[in-house]
KOLLUMRO-522695 format. One record per atom (N, C-alpha, C, CB): residue in three letters; atom name; x, y, z; chain. Coordinates in nm, 2 decimals, always signed. Glycine has a CB too. Example, Ala and Ser with C-alpha at 12.3 -4.5 7.8 and 13.67 -1.06 7.14 Angstrom:
BEGIN
R, residu, atome, X, Y, Z, chaine
R, ALA, N, +1.32, -0.57, +0.78, A
R, ALA, CA, +1.23, -0.45, +0.78, A
R, ALA, C, +1.32, -0.33, +0.78, A
R, ALA, CB, +1.13, -0.45, +0.90, A
R, SER, N, +1.28, -0.22, +0.71, A
R, SER, CA, +1.37, -0.11, +0.71, A
R, SER, C, +1.29, +0.00, +0.79, A
R, SER, CB, +1.41, -0.06, +0.57, A
This chain:
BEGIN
R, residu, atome, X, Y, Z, chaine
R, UNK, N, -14.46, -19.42, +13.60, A
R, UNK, CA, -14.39, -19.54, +13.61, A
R, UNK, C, -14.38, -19.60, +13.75, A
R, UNK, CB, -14.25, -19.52, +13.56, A
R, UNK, N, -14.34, -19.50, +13.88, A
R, UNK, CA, -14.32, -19.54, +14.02, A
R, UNK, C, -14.45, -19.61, +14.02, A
R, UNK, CB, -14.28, -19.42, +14.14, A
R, UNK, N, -14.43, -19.76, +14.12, A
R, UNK, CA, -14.54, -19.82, +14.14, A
R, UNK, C, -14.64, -19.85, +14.04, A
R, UNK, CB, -14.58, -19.75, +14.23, A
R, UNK, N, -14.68, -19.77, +13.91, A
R, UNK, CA, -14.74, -19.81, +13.82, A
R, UNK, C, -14.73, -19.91, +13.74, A
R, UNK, CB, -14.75, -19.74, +13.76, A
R, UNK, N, -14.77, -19.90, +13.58, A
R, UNK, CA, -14.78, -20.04, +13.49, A
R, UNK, C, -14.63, -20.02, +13.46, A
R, UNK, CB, -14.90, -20.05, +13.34, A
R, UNK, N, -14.56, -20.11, +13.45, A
R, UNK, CA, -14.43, -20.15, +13.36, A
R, UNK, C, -14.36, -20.11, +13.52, A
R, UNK, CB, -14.38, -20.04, +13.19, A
R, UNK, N, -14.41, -20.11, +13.64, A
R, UNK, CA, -14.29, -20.06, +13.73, A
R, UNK, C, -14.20, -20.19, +13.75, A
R, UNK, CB, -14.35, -20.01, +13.89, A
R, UNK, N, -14.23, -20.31, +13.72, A
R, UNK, CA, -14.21, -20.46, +13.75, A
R, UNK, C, -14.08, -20.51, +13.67, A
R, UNK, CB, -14.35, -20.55, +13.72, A
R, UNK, N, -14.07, -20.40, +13.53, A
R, UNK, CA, -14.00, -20.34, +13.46, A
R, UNK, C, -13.86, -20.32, +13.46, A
R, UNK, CB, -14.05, -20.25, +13.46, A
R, UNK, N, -13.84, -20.24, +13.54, A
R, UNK, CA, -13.76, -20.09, +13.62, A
R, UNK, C, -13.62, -20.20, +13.61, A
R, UNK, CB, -13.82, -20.02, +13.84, A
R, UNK, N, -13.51, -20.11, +13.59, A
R, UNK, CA, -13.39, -20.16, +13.62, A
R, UNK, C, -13.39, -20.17, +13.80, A
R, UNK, CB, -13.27, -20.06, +13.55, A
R, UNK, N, -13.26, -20.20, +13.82, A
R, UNK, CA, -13.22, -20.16, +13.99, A
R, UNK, C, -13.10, -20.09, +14.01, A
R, UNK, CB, -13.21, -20.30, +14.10, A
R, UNK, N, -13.06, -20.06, +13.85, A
R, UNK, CA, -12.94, -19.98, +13.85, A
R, UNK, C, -12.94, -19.93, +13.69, A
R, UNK, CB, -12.80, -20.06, +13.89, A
R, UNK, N, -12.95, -19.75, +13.74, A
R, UNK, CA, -12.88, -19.64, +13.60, A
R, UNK, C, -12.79, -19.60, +13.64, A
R, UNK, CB, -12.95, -19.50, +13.53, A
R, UNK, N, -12.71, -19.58, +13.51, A
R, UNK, CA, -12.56, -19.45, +13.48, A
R, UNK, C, -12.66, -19.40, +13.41, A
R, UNK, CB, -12.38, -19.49, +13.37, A
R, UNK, N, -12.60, -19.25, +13.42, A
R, UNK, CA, -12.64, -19.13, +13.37, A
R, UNK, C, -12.49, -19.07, +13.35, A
R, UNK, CB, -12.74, -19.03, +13.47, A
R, UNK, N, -12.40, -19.02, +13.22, A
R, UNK, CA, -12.32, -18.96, +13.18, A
R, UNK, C, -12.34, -18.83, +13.16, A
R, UNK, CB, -12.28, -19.00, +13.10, A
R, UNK, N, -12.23, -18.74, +13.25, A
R, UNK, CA, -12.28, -18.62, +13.23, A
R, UNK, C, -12.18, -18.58, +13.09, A
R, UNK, CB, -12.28, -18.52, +13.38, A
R, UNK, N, -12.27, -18.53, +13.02, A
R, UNK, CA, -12.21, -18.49, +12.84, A
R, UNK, C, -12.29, -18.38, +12.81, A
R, UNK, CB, -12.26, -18.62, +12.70, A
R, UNK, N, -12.23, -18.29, +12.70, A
R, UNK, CA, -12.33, -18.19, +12.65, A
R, UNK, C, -12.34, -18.09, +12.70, A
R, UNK, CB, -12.45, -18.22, +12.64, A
R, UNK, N, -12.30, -18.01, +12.83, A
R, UNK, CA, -12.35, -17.91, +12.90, A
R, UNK, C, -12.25, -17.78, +12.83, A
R, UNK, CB, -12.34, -17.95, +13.06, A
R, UNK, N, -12.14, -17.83, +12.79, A
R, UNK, CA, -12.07, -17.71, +12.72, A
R, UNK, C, -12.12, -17.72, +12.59, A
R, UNK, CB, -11.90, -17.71, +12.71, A
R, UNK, N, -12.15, -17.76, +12.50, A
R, UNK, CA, -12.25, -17.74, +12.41, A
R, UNK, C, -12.41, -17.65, +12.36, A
R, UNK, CB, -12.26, -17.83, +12.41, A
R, UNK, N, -12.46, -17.74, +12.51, A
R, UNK, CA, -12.56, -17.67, +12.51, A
R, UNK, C, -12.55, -17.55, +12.53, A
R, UNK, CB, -12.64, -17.72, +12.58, A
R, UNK, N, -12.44, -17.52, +12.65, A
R, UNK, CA, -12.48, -17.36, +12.66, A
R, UNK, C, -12.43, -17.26, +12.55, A
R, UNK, CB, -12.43, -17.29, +12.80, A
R, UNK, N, -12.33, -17.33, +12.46, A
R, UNK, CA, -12.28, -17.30, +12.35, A
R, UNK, C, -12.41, -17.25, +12.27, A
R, UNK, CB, -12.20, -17.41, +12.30, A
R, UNK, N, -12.51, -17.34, +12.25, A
R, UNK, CA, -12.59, -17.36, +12.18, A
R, UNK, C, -12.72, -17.25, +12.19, A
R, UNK, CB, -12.60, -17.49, +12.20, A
R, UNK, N, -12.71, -17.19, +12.34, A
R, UNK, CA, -12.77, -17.09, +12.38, A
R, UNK, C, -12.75, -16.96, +12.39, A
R, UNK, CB, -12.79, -17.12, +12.46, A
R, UNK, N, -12.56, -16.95, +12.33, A
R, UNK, CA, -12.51, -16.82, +12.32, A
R, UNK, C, -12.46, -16.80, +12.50, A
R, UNK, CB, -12.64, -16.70, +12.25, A
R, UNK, N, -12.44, -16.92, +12.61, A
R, UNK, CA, -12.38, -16.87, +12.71, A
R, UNK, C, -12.27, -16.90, +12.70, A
R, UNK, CB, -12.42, -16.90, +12.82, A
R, UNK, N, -12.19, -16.89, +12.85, A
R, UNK, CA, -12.10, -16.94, +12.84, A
R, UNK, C, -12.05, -17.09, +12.95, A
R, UNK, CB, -12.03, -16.82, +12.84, A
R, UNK, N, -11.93, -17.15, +12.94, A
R, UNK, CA, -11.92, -17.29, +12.95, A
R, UNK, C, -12.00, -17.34, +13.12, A
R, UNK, CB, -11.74, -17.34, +12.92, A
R, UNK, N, -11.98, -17.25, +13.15, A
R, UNK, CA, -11.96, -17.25, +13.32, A
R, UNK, C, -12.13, -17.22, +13.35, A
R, UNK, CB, -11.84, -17.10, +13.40, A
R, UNK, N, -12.20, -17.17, +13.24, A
R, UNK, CA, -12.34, -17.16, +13.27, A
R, UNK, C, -12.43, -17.29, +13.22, A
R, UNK, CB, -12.39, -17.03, +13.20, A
R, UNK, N, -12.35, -17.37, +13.13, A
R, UNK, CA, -12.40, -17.50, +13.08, A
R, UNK, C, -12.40, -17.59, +13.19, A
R, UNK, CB, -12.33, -17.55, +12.97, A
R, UNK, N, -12.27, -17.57, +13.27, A
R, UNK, CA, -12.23, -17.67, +13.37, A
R, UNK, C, -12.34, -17.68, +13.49, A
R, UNK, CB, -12.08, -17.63, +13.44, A
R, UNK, N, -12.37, -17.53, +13.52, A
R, UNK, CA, -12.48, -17.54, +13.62, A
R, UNK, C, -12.60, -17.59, +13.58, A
R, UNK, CB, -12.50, -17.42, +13.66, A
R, UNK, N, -12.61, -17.55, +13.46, A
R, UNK, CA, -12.75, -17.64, +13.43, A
R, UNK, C, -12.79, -17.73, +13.44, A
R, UNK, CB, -12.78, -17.66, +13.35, A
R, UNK, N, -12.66, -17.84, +13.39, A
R, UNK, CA, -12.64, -17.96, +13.41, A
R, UNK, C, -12.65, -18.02, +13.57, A
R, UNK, CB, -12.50, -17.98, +13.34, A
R, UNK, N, -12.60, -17.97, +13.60, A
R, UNK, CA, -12.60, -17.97, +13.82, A
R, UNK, C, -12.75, -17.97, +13.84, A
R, UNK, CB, -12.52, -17.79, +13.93, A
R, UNK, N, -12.81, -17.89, +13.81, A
R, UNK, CA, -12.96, -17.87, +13.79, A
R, UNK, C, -13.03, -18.00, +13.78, A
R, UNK, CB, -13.00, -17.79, +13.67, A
R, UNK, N, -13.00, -18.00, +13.63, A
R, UNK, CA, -13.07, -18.08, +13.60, A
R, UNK, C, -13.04, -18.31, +13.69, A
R, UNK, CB, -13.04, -18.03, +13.41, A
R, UNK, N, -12.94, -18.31, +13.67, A
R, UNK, CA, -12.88, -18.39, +13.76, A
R, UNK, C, -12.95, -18.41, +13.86, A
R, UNK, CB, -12.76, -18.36, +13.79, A
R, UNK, N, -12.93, -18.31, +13.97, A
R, UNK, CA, -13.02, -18.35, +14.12, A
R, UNK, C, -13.16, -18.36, +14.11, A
R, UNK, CB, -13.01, -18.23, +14.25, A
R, UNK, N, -13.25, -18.27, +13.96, A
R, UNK, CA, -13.39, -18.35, +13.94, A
R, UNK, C, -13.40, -18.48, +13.92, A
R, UNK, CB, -13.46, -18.31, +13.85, A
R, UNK, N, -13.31, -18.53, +13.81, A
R, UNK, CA, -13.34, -18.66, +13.75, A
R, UNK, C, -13.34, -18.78, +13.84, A
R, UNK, CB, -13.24, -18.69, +13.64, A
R, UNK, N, -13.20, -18.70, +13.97, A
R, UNK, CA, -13.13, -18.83, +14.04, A
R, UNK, C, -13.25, -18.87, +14.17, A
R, UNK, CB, -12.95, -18.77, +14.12, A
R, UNK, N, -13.31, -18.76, +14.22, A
R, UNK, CA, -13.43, -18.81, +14.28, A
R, UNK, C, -13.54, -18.86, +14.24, A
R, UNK, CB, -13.46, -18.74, +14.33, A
R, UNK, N, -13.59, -18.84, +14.11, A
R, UNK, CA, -13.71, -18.89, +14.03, A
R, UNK, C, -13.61, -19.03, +13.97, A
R, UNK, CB, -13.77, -18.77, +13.88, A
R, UNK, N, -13.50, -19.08, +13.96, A
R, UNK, CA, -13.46, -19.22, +13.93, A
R, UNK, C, -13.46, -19.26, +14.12, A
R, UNK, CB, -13.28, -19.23, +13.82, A
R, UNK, N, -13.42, -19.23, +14.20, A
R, UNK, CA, -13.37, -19.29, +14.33, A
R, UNK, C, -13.52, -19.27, +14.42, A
R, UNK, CB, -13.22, -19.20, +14.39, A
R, UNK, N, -13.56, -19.18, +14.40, A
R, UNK, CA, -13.70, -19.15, +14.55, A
R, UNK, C, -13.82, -19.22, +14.45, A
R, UNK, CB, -13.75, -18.91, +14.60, A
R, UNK, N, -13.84, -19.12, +14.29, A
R, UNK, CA, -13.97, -19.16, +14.30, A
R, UNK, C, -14.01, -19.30, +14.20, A
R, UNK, CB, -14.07, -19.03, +14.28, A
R, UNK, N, -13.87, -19.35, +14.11, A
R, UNK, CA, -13.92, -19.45, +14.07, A
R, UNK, C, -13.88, -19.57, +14.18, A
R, UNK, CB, -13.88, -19.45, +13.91, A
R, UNK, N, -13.76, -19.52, +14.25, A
R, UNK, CA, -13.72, -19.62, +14.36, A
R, UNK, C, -13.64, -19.72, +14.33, A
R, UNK, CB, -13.83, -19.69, +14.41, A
R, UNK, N, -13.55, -19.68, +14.22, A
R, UNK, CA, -13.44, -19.74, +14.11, A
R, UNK, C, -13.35, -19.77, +14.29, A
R, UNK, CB, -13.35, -19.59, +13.94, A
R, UNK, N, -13.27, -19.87, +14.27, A
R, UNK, CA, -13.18, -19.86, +14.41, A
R, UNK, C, -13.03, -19.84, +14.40, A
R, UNK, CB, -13.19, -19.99, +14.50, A
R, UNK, N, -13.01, -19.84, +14.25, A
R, UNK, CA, -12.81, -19.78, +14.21, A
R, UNK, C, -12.85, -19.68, +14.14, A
R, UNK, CB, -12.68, -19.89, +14.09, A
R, UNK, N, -12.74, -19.57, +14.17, A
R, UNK, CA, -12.76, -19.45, +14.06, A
R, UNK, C, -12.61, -19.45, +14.02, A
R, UNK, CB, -12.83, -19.28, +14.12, A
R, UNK, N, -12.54, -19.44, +13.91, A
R, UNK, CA, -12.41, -19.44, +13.88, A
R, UNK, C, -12.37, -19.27, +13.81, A
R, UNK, CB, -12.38, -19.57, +13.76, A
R, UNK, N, -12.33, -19.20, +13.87, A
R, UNK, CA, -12.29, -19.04, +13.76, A
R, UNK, C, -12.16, -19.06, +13.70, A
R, UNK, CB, -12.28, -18.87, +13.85, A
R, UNK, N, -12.13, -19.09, +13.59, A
R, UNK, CA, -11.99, -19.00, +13.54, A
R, UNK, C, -12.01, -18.91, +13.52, A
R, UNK, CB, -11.91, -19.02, +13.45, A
R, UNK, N, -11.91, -18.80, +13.64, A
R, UNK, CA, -11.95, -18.70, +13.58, A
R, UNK, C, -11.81, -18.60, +13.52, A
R, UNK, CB, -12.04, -18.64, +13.68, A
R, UNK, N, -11.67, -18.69, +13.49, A
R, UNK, CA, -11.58, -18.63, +13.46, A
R, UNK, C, -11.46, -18.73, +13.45, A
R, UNK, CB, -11.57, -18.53, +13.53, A
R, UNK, N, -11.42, -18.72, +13.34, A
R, UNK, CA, -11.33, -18.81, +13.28, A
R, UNK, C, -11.15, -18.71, +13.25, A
R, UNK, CB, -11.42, -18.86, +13.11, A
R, UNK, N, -11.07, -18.83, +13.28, A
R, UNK, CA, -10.89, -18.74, +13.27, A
R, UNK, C, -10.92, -18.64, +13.15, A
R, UNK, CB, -10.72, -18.88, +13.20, A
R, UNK, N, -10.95, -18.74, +13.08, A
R, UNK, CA, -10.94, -18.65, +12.87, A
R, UNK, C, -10.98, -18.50, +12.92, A
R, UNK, CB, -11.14, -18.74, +12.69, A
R, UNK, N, -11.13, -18.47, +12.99, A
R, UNK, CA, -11.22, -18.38, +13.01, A
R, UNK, C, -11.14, -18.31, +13.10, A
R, UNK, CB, -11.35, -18.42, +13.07, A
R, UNK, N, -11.06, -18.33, +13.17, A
R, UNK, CA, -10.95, -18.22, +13.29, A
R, UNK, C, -10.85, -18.21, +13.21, A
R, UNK, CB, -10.88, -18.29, +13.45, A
R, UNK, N, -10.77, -18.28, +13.14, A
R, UNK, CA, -10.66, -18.22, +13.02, A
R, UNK, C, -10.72, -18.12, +12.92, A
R, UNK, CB, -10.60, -18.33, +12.93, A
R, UNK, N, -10.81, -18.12, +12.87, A
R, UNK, CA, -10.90, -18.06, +12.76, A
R, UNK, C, -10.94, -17.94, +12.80, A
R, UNK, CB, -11.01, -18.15, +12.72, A
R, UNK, N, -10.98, -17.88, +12.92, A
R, UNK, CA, -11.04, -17.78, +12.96, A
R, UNK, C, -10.95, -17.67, +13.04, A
R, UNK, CB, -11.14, -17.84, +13.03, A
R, UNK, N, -10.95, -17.55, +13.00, A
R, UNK, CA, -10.93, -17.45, +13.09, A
R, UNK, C, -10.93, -17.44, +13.20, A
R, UNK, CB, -10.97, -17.37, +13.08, A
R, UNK, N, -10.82, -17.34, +13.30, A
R, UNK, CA, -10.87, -17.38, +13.39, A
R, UNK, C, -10.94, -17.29, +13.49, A
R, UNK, CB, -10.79, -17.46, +13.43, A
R, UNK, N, -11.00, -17.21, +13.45, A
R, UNK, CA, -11.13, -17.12, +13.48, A
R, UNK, C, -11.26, -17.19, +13.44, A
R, UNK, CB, -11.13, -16.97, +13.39, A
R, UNK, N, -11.28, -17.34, +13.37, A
R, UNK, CA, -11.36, -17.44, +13.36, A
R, UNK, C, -11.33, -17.53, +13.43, A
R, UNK, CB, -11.38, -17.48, +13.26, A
R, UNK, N, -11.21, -17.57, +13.39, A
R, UNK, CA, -11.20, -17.69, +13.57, A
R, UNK, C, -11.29, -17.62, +13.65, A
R, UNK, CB, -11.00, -17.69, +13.69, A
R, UNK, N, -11.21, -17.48, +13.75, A
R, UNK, CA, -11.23, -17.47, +13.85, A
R, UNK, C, -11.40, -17.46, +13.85, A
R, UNK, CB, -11.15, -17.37, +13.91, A
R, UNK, N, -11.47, -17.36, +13.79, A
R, UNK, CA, -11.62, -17.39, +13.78, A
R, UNK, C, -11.66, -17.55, +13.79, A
R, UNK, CB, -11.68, -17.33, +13.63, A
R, UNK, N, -11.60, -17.65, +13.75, A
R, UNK, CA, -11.67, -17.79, +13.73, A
R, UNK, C, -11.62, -17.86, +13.88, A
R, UNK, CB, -11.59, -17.89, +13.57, A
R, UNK, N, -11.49, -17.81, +13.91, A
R, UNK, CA, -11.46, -17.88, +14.04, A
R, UNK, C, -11.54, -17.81, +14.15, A
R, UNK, CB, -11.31, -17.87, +14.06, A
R, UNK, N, -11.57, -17.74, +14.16, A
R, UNK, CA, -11.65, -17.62, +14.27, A
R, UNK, C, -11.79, -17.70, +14.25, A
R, UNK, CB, -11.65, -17.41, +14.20, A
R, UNK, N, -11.85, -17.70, +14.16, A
R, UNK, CA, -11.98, -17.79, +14.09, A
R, UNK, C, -12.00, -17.90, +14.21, A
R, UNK, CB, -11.94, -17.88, +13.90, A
R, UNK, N, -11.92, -17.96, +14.14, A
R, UNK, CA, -11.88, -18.09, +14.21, A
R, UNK, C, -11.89, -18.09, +14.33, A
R, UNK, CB, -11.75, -18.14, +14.18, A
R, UNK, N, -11.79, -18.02, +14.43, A
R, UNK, CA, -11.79, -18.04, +14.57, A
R, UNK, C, -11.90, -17.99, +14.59, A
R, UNK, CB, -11.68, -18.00, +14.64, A
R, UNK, N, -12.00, -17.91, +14.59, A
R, UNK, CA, -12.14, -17.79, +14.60, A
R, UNK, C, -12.19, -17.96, +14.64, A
R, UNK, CB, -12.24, -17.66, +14.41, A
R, UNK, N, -12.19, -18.05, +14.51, A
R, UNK, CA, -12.26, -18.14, +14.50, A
R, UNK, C, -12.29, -18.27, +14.60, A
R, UNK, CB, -12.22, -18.17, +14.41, A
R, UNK, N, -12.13, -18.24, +14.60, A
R, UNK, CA, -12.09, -18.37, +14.73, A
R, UNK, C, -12.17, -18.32, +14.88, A
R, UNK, CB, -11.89, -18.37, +14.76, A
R, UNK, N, -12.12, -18.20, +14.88, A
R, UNK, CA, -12.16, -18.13, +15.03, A
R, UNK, C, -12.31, -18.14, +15.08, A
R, UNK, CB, -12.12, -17.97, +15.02, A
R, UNK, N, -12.37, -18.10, +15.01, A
R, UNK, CA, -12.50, -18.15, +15.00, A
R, UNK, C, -12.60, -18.25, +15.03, A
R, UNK, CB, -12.52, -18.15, +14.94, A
R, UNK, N, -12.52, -18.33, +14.96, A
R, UNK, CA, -12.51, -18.51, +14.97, A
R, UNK, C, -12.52, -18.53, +15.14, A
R, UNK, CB, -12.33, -18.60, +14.90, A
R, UNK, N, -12.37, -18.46, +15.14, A
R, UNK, CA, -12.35, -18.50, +15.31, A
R, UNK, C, -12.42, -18.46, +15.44, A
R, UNK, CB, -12.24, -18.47, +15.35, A
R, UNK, N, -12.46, -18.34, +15.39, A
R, UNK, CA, -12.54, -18.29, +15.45, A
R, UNK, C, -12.72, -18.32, +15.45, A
R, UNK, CB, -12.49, -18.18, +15.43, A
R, UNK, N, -12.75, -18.33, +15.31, A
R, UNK, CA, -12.89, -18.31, +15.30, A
R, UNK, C, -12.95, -18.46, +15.36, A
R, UNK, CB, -12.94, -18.28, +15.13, A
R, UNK, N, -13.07, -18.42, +15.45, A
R, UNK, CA, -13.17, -18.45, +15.53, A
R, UNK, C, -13.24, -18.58, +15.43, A
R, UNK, CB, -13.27, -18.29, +15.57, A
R, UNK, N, -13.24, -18.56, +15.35, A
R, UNK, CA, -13.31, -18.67, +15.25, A
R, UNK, C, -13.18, -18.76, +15.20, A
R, UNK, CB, -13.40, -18.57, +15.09, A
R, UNK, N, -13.07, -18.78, +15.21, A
R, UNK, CA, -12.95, -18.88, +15.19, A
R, UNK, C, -12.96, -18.99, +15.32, A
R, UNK, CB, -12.80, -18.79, +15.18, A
R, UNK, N, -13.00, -18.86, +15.42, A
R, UNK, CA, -13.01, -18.96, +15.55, A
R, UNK, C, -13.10, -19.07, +15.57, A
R, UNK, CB, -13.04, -18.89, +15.67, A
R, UNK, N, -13.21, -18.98, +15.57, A
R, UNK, CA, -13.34, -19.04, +15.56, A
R, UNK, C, -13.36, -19.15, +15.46, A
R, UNK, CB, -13.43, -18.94, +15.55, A
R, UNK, N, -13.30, -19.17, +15.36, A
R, UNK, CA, -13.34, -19.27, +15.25, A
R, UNK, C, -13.21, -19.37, +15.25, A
R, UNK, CB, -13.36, -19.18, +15.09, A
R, UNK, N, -13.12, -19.32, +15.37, A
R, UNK, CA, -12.98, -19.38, +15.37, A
R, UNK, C, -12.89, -19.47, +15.22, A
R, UNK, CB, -12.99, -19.49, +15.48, A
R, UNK, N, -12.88, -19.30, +15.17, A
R, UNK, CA, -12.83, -19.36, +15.08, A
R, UNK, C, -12.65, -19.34, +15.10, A
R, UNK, CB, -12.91, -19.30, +14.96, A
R, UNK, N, -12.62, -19.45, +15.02, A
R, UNK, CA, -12.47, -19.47, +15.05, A
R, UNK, C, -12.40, -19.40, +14.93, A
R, UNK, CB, -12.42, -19.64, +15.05, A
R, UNK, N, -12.28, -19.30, +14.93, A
R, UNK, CA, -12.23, -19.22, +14.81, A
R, UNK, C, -12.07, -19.28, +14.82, A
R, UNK, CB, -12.25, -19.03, +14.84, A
R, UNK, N, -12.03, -19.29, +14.74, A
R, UNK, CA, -11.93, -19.38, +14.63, A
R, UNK, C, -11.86, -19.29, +14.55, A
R, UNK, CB, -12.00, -19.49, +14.52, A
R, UNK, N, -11.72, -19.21, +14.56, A
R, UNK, CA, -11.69, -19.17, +14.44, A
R, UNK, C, -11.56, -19.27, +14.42, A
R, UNK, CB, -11.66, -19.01, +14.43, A
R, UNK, N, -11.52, -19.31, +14.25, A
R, UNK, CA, -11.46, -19.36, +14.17, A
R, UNK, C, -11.36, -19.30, +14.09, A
R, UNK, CB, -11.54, -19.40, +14.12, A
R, UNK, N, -11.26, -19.35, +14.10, A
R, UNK, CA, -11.16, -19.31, +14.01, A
R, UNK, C, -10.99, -19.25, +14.06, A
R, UNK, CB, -11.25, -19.21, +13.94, A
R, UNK, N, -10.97, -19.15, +13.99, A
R, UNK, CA, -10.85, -19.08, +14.04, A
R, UNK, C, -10.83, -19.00, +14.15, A
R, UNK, CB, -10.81, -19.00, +13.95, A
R, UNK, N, -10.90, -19.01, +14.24, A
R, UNK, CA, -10.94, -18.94, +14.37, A
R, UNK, C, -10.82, -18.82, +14.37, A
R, UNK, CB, -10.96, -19.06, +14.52, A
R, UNK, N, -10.67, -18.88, +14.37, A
R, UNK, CA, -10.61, -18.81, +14.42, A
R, UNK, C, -10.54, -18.74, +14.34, A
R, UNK, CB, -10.55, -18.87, +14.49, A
R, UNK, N, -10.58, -18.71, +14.23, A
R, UNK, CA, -10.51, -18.61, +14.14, A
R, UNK, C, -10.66, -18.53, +14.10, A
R, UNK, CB, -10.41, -18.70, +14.00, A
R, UNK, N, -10.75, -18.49, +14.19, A
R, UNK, CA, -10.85, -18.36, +14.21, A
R, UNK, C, -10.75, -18.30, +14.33, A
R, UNK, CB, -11.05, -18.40, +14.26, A
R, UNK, N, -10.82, -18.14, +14.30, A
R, UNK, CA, -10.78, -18.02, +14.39, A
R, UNK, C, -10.85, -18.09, +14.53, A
R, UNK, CB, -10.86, -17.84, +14.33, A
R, UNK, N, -10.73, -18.05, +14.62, A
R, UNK, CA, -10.77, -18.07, +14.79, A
R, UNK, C, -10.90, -18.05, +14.82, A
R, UNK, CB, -10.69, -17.96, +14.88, A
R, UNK, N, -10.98, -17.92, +14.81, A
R, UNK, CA, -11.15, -17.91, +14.82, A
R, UNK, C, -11.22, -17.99, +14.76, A
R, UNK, CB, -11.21, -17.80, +14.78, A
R, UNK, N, -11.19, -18.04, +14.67, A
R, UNK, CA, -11.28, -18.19, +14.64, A
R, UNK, C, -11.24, -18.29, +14.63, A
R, UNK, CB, -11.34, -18.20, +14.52, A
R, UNK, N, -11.13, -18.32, +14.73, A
R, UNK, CA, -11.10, -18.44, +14.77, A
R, UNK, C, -11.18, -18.46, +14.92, A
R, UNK, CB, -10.95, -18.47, +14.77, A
R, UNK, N, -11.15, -18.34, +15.01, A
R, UNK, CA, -11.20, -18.33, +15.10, A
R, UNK, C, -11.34, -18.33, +15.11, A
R, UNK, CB, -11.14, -18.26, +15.14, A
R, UNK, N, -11.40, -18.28, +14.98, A
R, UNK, CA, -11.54, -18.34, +14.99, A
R, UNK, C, -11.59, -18.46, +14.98, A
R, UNK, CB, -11.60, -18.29, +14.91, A
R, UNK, N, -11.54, -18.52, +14.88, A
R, UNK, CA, -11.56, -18.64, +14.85, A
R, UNK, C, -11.54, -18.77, +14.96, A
R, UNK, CB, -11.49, -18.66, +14.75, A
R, UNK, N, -11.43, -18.72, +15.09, A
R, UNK, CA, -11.45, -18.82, +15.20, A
R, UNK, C, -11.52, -18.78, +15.32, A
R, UNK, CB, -11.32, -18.86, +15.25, A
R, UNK, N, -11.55, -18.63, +15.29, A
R, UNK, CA, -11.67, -18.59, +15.39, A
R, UNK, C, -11.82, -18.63, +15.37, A
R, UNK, CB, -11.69, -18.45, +15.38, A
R, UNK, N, -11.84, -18.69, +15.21, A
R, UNK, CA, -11.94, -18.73, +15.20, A
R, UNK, C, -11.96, -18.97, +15.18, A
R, UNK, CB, -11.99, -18.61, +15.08, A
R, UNK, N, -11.84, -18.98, +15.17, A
R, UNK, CA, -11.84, -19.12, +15.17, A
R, UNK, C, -11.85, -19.13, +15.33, A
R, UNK, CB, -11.70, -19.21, +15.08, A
R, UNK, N, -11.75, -19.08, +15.44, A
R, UNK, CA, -11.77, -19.07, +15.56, A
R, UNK, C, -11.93, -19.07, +15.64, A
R, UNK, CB, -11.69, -18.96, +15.59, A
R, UNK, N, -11.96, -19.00, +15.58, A
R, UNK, CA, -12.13, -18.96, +15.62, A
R, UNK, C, -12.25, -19.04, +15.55, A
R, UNK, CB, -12.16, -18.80, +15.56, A
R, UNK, N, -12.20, -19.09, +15.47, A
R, UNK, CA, -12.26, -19.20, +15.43, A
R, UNK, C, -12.22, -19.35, +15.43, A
R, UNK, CB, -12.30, -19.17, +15.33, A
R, UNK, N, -12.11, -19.34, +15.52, A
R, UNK, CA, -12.04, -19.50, +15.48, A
R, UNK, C, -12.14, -19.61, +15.54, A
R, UNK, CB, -11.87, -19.53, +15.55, A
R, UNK, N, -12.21, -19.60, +15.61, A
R, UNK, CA, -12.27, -19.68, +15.69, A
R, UNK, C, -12.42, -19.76, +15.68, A
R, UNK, CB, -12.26, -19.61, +15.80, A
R, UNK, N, -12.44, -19.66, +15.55, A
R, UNK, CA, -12.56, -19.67, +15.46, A
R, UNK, C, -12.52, -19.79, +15.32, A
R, UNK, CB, -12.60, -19.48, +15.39, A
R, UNK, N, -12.67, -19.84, +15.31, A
R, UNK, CA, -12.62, -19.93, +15.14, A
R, UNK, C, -12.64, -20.05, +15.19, A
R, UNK, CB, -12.43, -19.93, +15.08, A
């Protein structure tokens, strides 16, 4: 697709909902916290093959909704919130956010997450605020 036939095509903005990962690993006989990683996995492939190589220029993640923090244990919170900040930190740090200056945006209830992923989340809008 990048640069190819139908590239002319291309949105200039996906959402990607993250859904399914406790299922799936359900589905595999693991357990919830092993689906979650998968999902993380799979996430940072897609998000570079939509942002680097088809060259899409918005990427939107939900990746967690109130319902989903009431609803879950919280030996799954904490696996999903830990996820999360791994995620953020990376962002802020990784060499390829810089270089492609990309700008990172989180949305929502900011202030009713645990302190470590609040503090991630302005370590990485900080580090990227200047990008976009």
């Amino acid at each position: 697709l990048a640069g190819g036939e139908g590239a002319e095509r291309l949105p200039e903005h996906v959402a990607i909902i993250m859904d399914g990962n406790r299922r799936f690993a359900d589905s595999q006989s693991k357990p919830a916290s092993w689906g979650h990683k998968r999902g993380k996995e799979v996430l940072e492939r897609v998000a570079r093959w939509v942002l680097k190589d088809l060259g899409i220029r918005f990427l939107t993640v939900y990746a967690l909704s109130m319902e989903n923090v009431r609803s879950r244990d919280e030996k799954e919170l904490n696996v999903l919130f830990e996820l999360l900040a791994q995620g953020l930190e990376a962002l802020a740090s990784n060499e390829e956010t810089h270089a492609s200056r990309m700008k990172v945006r989180v949305v929502g209830r900011i202030s009713e997450l645990p302190d470590r992923l609040q503090k991630s989340v302005q370590r990485v809008e900080e580090a990227t605020s200047g990008y976009g």
